[in-house]
C-alpha positions in Angstrom: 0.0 0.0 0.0 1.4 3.7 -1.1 1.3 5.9 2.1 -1.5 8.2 0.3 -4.2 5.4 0.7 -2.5 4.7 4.1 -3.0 8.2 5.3 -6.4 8.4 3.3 -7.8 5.4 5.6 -5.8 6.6 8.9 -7.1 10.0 8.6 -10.8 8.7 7.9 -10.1 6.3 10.8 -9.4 9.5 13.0 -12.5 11.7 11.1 -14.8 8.6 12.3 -13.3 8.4 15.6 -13.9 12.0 16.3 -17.4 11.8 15.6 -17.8 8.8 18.3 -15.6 11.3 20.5 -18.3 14.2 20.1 -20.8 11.3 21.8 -18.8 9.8 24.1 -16.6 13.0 25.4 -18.7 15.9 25.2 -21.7 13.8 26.0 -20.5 12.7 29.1 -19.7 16.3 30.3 -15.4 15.6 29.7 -12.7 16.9 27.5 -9.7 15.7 26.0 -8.0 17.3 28.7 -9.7 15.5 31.6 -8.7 12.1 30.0 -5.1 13.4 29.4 -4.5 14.8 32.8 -5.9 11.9 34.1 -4.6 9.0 32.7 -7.1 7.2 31.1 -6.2 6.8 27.8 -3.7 4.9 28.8 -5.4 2.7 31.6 -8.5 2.3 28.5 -5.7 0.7 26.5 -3.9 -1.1 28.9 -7.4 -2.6 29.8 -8.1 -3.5 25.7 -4.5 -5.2 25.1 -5.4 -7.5 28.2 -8.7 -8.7 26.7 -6.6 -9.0 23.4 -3.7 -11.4 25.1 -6.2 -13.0 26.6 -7.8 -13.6 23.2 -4.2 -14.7 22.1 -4.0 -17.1 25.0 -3.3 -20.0 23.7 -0.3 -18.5 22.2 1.4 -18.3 25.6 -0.6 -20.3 27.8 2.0 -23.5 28.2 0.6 -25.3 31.3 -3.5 -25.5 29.9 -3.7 -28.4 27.6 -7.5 -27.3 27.1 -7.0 -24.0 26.3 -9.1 -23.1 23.2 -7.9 -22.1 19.5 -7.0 -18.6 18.6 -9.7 -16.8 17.4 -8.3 -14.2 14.4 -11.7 -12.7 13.9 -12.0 -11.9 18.0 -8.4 -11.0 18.1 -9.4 -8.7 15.2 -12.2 -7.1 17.2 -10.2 -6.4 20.3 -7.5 -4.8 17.9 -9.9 -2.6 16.7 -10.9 -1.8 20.3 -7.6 -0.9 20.8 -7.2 1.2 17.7 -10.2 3.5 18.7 -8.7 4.4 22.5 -5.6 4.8 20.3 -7.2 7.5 17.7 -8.8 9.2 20.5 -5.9 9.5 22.0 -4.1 11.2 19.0 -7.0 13.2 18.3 -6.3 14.2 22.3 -3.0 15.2 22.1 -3.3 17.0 18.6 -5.6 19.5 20.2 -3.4 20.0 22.7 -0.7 20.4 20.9 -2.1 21.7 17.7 -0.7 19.1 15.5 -3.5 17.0 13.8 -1.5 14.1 11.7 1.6 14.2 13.6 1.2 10.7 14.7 -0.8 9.8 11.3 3.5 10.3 10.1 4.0 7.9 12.8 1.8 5.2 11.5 2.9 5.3 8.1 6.4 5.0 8.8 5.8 1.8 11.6 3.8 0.6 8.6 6.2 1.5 5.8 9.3 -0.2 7.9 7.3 -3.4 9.1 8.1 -3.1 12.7 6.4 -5.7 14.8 5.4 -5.7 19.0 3.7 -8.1 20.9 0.4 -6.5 23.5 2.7 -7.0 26.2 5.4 -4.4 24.4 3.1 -2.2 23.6 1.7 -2.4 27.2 5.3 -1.7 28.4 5.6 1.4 26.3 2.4 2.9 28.3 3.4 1.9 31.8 7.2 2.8 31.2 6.0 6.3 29.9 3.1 6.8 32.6 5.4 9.0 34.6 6.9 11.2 32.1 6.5 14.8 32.8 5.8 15.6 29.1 2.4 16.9 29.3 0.9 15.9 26.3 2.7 13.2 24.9 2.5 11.1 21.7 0.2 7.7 22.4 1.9 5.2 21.2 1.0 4.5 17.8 3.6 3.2 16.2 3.5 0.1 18.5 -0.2 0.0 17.5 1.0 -0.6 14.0 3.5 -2.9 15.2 1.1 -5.1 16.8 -1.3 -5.6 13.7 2.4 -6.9 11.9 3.0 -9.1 14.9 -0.9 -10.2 14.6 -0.5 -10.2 10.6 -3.4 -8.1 10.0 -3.4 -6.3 7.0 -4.5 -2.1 7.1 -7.1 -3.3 4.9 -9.0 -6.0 7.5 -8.4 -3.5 10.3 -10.0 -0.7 8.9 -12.7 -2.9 7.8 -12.8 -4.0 11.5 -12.9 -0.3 12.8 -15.9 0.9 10.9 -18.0 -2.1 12.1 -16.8 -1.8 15.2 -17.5 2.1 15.4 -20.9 1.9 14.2 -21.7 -0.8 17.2 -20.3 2.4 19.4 -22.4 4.6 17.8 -25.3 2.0 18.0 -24.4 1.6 21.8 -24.5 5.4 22.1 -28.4 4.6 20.8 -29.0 2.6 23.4 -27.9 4.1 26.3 -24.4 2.6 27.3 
């Protein structure tokens, strides 16, 4: 994939995503800021990479015999789960920072140069950054990208995950969640 379709189906990812945010943010009376200053970007994605591992347990899981299969299409669903925390988070820090696609550069090039992480490296990147004093820091998308090469997911399936997965959000939105 040339990085103009890339950054075409990021930055629609991140349009999408800021729609959800209008509901979810402003509609719960809370601002970028309030999850920044607080943390909870960061514990919201820590909290999705668990239920992905967990998804990926019988990857790792040695001393379970009946452990069941690997599941690509629920590991698929969790990654997308992970990827929305993660484009709020960007949208987040752009505001703060007025700088929109920053991290959309950072995508492409962990996508252009093939880098792979496991959850539990991305999960190491958050909790060994939770302490930094930079205010509003980068979220960690280029391990996001690196992840969906470790999981072999193509842009293509994880964007198609993201939109169904956004418009259950929005449908849960509907209903009250």
């Amino acid at each position: 994939m040339e990085k103009e379709e890339f950054m075409s189906v990021w930055r629609h990812m991140l349009n999408l995503q800021m729609n959800l945010d209008r509901r979810i943010v402003m509609g719960n009376s809370l601002t970028y800021k309030n999850l920044l200053d607080n943390g909870w970007f960061e514990q919201a994605l820590l909290d999705e990479l668990g239920e992905l591992n967990h998804e990926l347990k019988k990857n790792w899981c040695w001393w379970k015999k009946s452990q069941a299969p690997v599941d690509r299409e629920k590991v698929l669903e969790e990654f997308a789960d992970c990827l929305h925390f993660i484009l709020s988070w960007q949208l987040a820090s752009a505001i703060m920072t007025r700088d929109r696609y920053q991290s959309s550069e950072v995508a492409w090039k962990a996508y252009e140069s093939h880098c792979s992480c496991s959850p539990v490296d991305v999960a190491v990147r958050i909790k060994g950054e939770q302490f930094m004093k930079e205010e509003y820091r980068i979220p960690p998308v280029a391990e996001l990208i690196g992840l969906m090469n470790h999981l072999n997911f193509t842009i293509d399936e994880v964007y198609r995950a993201y939109i169904q997965k956004n418009k259950r959000n929005h449908e849960r939105q509907d209903e009250g969640y």
